[in-house]
Structures are given as structure tokens and as C-alpha cells.
N, C-alpha and C positions, 0 to 999 in steps of 0.2 A: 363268648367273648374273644376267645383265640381268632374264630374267623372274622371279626371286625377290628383286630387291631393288625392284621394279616394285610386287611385290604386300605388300612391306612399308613400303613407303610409301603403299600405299593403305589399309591394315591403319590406320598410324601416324592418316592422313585421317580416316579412320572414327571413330578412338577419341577424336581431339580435337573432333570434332562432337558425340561422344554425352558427350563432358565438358563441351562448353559449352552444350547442350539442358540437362542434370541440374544443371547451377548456375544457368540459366536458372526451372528447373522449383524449385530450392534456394531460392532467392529469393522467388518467387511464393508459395512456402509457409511462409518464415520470414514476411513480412508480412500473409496470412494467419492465424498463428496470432499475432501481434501482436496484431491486432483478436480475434480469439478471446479473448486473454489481458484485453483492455480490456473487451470485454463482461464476464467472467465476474468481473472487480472489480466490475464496476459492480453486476451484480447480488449478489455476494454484501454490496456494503455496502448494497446495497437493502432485504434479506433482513436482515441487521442492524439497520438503523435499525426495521423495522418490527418484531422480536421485541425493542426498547429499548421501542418506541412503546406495544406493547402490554401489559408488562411494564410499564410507566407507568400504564398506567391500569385494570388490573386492581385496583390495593390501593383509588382510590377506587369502582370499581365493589362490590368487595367488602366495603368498609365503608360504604356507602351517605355517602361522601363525603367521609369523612375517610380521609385517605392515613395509612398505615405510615409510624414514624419511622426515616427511612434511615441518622438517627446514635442510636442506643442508648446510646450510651455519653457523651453532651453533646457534642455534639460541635459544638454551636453553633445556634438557633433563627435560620431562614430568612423571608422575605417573601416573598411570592406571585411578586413580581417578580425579587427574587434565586434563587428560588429552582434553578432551570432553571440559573445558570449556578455558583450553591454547591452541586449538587450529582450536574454532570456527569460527572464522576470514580466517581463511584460507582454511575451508570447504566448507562454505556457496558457495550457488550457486551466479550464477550474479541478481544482483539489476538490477531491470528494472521497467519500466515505472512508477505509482503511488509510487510506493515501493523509487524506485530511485529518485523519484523527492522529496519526502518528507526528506530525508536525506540529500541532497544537500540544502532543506530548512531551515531545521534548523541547518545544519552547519555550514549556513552562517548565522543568526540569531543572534543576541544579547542577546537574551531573549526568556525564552521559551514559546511554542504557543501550543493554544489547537485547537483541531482538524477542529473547526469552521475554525479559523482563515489559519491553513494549506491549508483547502478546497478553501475558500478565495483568498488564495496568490497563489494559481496553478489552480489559473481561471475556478472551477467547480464551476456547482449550489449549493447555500446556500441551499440546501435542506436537509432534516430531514434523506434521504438514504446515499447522499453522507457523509454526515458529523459522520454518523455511520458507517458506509464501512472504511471513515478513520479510526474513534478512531478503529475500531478492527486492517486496518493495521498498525496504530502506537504502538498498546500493542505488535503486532508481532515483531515487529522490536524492540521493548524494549525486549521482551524475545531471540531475536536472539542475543543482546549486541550491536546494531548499537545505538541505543537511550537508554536514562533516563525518566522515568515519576518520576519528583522532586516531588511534591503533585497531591493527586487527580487530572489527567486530563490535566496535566503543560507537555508538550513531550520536550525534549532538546537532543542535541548530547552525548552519551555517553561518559562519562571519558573515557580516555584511546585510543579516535581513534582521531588519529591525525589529518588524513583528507582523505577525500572522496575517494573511490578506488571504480570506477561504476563497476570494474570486479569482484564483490565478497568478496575481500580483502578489509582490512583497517591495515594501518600502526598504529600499537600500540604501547604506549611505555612498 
């Protein structure tokens, strides 16, 4: 009996080594694809800003100067200088996935959330990658006008957007 409770506890040795090697190795590749996940924001709003950028400047290339009226319907005469920022909303490329689901969060929100709790409420890991990959895309979306950061780190829906247009758009007043 000795020698088979000898080699289940050598059995038992083995399996708790090869469980804490594969949480070891679990780790190294949760924060791996962390950075994966950070790159592949970064480049898809890279990828975005430049099919905005270009999609900007096709109507004066195409009209040898004169731009497309982007309100048709009056929607209000812009200045060179206002222009860029009256008519953001209706440049911006389409909200998609993390981007779009955090808008839709806190526009339906009461109260503003910081990035933890975003991460939180759209069922990612409470991890140290995800919860920074957010705050940088909620500063984004604050600098695009979809959101406010009211103090340090508070994200809320921006004044001004009425409500959620997943195509890009937001109806402002």
C-alpha cells in the first residue's frame, strides 16, 4: 500500500507543477494579447482617422475647391475656422465595437463611470491592460466630442449629442 500511495502523491506533485507552469504560461499570454488588443485599437483608429481624412478631402479635390454641402437640408452656414469642429459629427467614421459599446454606456448611464467600471459593465477582464486600453479609448472619444471627462478620469456622454447614432453621426442640438 505504501508504494501506491508514494506514487500518488508523486502523481498529485506533478499535476500541481504542470497547473502552476500553465497559469504561469496563462498569464504571459493574457498580457500578451493585452498589447495585441492595444496595438490593434490603435491601428484600427489609425485606419479610421485616415479614411475621415481622406473622405475630407476628396469633395475639394473633386470640386476643384469647393467642398460638398455636408448640411443639405440648412442646417446652418460654417466658417472656415468653425468649421472642423460644426461639423465633426457628421465626418466621423462609424462606432464599432469597444468604441461603440462604451457610448451606448454611458448614454444610457446616470452617472459618470470611469474606465474600471466601463471595462466592468461590457464584461471584460478587470485587468490592468483592459482598463488602460479603455481610458485611452474614452480620452479618444472625448477628443472626437462623443463624451466629457467631467474631473480627472469621470467619462459621461457629451453635452450636445442627443442620442446614439451607431453610423457615425449623433444628432446635436
Amino acid at each position: 500500500m505504501t508504494s501506491l500511495l508514494t506514487k500518488l502523491e508523486r502523481a498529485e506533485e506533478s499535476a500541481r507543477q504542470q497547473c502552476a507552469e500553465l497559469s504561469g504560461q496563462m498569464e504571459e499570454l493574457q498580457e500578451r494579447l493585452a498589447v495585441a488588443e492595444r496595438r490593434l485599437e490603435r491601428l484600427s483608429i489609425a485606419r479610421e482617422e485616415l479614411t475621415a481624412l481622406e473622405a475630407a478631402d476628396e469633395p475639394a479635390d473633386a470640386e476643384a475647391g469647393q467642398a460638398a454641402d455636408p448640411h443639405p437640408h440648412g442646417a446652418g452656414d460654417t466658417t472656415p475656422e468653425t468649421a472642423g469642429h460644426a461639423e465633426a459629427p457628421q465626418e466621423r467614421s462609424v462606432l464599432r465595437g469597444l468604441r461603440k459599446d462604451a457610448v451606448v454606456l454611458l448614454a444610457s448611464s446616470d452617472k459618470p463611470l470611469r474606465a474600471r467600471d466601463v471595462v466592468r459593465a461590457l464584461g471584460q477582464q478587470d485587468v490592468r491592460g483592459q482598463v488602460e486600453g479603455m481610458r485611452a479609448r474614452l480620452k479618444r472619444l472625448v477628443d472626437d466630442g462623443w463624451l466629457a471627462e467631467r474631473e480627472q478620469g469621470l467619462f459621461t456622454i457629451a453635452a450636445g449629442v442627443n442620442g446614439f447614432a451607431g453610423e457615425g453621426s449623433s444628432a446635436t442640438s
